[in-house]
C-alpha angles and dihedrals in degrees: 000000000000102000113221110234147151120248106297088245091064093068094040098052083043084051097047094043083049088054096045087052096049090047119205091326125139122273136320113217109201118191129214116200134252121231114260122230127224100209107321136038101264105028094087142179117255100280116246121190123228100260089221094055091042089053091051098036109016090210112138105202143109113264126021138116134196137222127195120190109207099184094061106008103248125151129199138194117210110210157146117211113216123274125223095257089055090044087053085067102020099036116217123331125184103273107249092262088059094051088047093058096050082070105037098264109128098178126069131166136186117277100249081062094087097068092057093042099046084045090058091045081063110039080049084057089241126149124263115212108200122169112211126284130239105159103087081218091052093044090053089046089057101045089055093048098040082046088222126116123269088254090053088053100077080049087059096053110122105232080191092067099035083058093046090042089051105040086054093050094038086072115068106209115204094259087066103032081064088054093047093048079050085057092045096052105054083043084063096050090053085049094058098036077058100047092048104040089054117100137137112296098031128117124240093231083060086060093042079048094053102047082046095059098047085053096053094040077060100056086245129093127198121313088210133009094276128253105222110152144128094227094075092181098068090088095207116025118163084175112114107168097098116113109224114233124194111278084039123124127211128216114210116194111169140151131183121218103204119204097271092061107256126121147213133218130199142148136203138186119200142165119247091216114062088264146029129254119248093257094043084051091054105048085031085060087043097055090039089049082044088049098044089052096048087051091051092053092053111104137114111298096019115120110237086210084063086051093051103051086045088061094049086052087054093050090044093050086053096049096055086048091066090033108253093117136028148183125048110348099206087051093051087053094053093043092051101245093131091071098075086072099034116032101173146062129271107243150331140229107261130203137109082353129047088232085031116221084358080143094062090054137277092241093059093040103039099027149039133225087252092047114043120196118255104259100168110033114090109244098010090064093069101048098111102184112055105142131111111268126239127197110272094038113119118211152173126254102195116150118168157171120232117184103194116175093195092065086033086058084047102046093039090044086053084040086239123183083345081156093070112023107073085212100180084061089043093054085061085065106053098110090044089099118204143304132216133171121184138178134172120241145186122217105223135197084273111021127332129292117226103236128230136001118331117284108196105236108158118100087251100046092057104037079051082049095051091034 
């Protein structure tokens, strides 16, 4: 097994910045993760290393831990080597010393070790940094090292160290924006071997196939379980079973994981047919106009929340032209009409995860202390990315139209926003399905940098695509 890393000195200098965040206090446990079984021990999931652990150590294996101590520097690596009986299945892998120098750790322990060493952190009235939990099985090892109960160990978390980890990760260097256009790219490639293998009569599993195989051609898999279906306004299907039919459209979201870990993002909506119908035209030309609008707004010192709500104003604009809202736009926005069209948030960041740092919490990665997030308001709730940008953050640019008959029934039943949703016209539209358009993004030093290879997006591009 060759282990895919950056140059050892990367994950020393991100160590020692880590260190110099946190200050002389106490000790950071960093958890790997285990593999998962299926339904028995050694049938497993496709491993997937903590992002967190994979930034610090770079070591991508089952089974490990990490300890920093902040107060004297020292750096540990939690392990078991193999034993005879494992090398008989696996063959031989490099011993867990030899995995720590490679970058730049000299000291390992066994695994067992971290109980003993975390107990004595405590009984010396030392902190504890913990970041939280999201593994059932790390959640129960800390518990038993940290000798609390499973419903005291969110309370342990060290804010402290969520807020240092972040503000590290947050900033792409250009080692990693490089990784990241690697990811975009073949996510591109899956996106087009999509677009151009659809057609009447497939399956939506053969599409799913085909954006599976380009990833894997590609030494990467999928960053996420894929959204590939022709009923666009069910935000998050992992259902595949549905047969497309001419005057269908189908919505692409797909995302390759390279082997270094970074991801890409994108979304596509397509006809199954070689064009779209007039209505499908009209509301695809008003997403991609909501979407321009929202690019040409990214820059340092801009809110994404502004963005955000821009881009609502956009959609909402678009939606009175063919009829399906009325009134004042910008008052439908505040009031929270749009919503009805476009239920979700505009982006996200994007890095070693697809919602990138979503584990740390969505308040410390896409917020401030000055700017909450929105917890109550429907839409905005689910914006997960309002703070200002800086240069080096990666993002998502996704807006959408989502035409869902189960909250028209609800809103028309309470009469809601019946001011500014024509809902006699929108009834007409209950079988059209969604639309959403995504790209991935850089914020530079001016203004933002599309990242990887060209993806075609217009009406025209596609329809010549199809075509």
């Amino acid at each position: 097994m060759k282990l895919q890393l950056f140059d050892q000195q990367v994950y020393v200098q991100r160590r020692n910045v880590l260190k110099q965040s946190m200050g002389a206090n106490g000790i950071i446990v960093l958890l790997g993760n285990e593999d998962s079984s299926m339904n028995y021990k050694d049938n497993t999931y496709l491993f997937r290393q903590d992002s967190s652990f994979l930034y610090y150590f770079g070591l991508d294996v089952a089974g490990l831990a990490a300890i920093i101590d902040t107060d004297t520097g020292e750096e540990v690596i939690f392990g078991n080597d193999l034993t005879i009986d494992d090398i008989v299945w696996t063959g031989t892998l490099p011993s867990v010393s030899e995995m720590a120098a490679l970058v730049g750790v000299s000291q390992t322990r066994p695994y067992a070790d971290v109980k003993h060493y975390i107990h004595k952190a405590v009984t010396g009235s030392r902190q504890v940094h913990i970041l939280p939990p999201y593994r059932p099985e790390n959640k129960i090892k800390l518990a038993d090292w940290l000798n609390t109960s499973l419903e005291d160990v969110a309370g342990r978390v060290s804010l402290q160290l969520v807020k240092a980890v972040i503000a590290q990760r947050v900033i792409k260097t250009p080692l990693e924006v490089a990784e990241i256009e690697k990811a975009v790219s073949i996510s591109v490639d899956m996106e087009l071997a999509v677009m151009k293998y659809a057609r009447p009569g497939t399956r939506e599993y053969e599409l799913v196939a085909k954006a599976h195989e380009v990833a894997i051609a590609n030494d990467s898999r999928l960053g996420y379980p894929a959204i590939i279906t022709k009923h666009g306004q069910t935000l998050h299907t992992h259902y595949y079973g549905n047969i497309l039919e001419e005057g269908d459209m189908v919505l692409s979201d797909i995302g390759a994981e390279n082997a270094m870990h970074y991801g890409g993002d994108l979304t596509r909506t397509f006809p199954v047919g070689k064009q779209f119908t007039t209505r499908q035209r009209e509301l695809y030309d008003v997403v991609l106009n909501s979407m321009d609008h929202a690019i040409s707004m990214l820059k340092p010192g801009v809110r994404y929340k502004d963005v955000h709500l821009q881009a609502c104003q956009k959609l909402a604009e678009g939606l009175k032209a063919v009829n399906l809202m009325k009134g004042d736009p910008a008052e439908a926005v505040a009031a929270g009409a749009h919503a009805m069209f476009f239920q979700c948030g505009l982006g996200h960041m994007l890095g070693m995860d697809t919602h990138d740092m979503e584990d740390l919490g969505e308040q410390y990665v896409g917020y401030t202390d000055a700017l909450k997030k929105e917890t109550a308001v429907f839409g905005l709730k689910s914006l997960r990315l309002g703070r200002e940008l800086e240069a080096g953050y990666v993002l998502t640019v996704e807006p959408g139209i989502y035409i869902i008959p189960e909250l028209i029934d609800r809103w028309q039943a309470e009469k809601k926003f019946a001011e500014f949703i024509n809902y006699d016209v929108l009834n007409t539209y209950r079988d059209f399905g969604g639309i959403r358009i995504e790209d991935n993004f850089l914020i530079t030093d001016t203004g933002s940098q599309l990242l990887g290879k060209y993806l075609p997006k217009t009406r025209e591009e596609i329809e010549a695509l199809r075509g």
